[in-house]
Legacy VTK file of the C-alpha trace (Angstrom):
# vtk DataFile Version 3.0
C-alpha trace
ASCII
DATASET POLYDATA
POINTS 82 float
-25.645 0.347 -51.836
-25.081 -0.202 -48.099
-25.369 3.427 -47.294
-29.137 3.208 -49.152
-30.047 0.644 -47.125
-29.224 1.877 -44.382
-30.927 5.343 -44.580
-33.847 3.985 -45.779
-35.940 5.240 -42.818
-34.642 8.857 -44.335
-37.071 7.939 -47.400
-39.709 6.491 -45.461
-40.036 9.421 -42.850
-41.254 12.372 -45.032
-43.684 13.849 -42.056
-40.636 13.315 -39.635
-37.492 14.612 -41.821
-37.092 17.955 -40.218
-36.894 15.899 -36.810
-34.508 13.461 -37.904
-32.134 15.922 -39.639
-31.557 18.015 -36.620
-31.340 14.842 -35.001
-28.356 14.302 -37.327
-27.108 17.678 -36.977
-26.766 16.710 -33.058
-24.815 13.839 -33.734
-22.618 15.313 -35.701
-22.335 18.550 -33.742
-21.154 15.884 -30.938
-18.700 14.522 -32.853
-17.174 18.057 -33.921
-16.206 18.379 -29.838
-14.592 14.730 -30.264
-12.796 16.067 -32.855
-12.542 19.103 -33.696
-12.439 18.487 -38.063
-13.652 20.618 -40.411
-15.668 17.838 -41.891
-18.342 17.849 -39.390
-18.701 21.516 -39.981
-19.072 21.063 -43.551
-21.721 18.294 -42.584
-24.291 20.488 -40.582
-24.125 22.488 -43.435
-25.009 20.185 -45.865
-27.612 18.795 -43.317
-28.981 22.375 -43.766
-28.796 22.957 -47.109
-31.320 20.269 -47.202
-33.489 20.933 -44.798
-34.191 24.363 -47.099
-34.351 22.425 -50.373
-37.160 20.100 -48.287
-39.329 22.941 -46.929
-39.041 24.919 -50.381
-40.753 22.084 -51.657
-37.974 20.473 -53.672
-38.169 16.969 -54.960
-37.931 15.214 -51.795
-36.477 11.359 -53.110
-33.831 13.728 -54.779
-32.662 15.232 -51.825
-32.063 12.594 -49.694
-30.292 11.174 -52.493
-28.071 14.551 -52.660
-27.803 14.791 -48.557
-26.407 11.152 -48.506
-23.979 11.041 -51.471
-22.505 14.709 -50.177
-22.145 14.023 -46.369
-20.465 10.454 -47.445
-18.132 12.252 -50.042
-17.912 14.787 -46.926
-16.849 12.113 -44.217
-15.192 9.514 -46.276
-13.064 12.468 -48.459
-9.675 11.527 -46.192
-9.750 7.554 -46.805
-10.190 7.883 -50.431
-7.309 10.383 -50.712
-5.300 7.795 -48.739
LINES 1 83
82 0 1 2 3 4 5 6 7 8 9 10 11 12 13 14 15 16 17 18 19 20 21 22 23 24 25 26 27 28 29 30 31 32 33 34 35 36 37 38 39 40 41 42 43 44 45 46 47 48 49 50 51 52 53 54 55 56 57 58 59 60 61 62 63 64 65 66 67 68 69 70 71 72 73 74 75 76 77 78 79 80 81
């Protein structure tokens, strides 16, 4: 529920999406320097994966909703396994 609340803007910024997602794919292309994991990899690519469902016109609600459940599954996978 927190990580809706937070990302809220992502809903609210259809015009400004693209922007905002390679803005993401910055930050997390920083953080893959930091630290080298595979999981920031995986991230840009699932940052990608919806910037192509977006500009083919795909429901838009639906893929914010699928970006943000996959890149937490993506980043929080090692804490729930331990």
């Amino acid at each position: 529920v927190d990580l809706w609340k937070q990302a809220e803007m992502l809903y609210k910024e259809k015009e400004e999406i693209i922007g905002l997602l390679e803005y993401i794919n910055i930050i997390l292309y920083e953080n893959l320097l930091k630290d080298n994991n595979i999981k920031y990899i995986n991230s840009v690519r699932i940052v990608e994966e919806t910037k192509k469902r977006i500009m083919a016109n795909s429901n838009y609600d639906m893929s914010i909703d699928n970006l943000l459940l996959k890149l937490w599954e993506e980043l929080h996978e090692g804490n729930i396994r331990s």
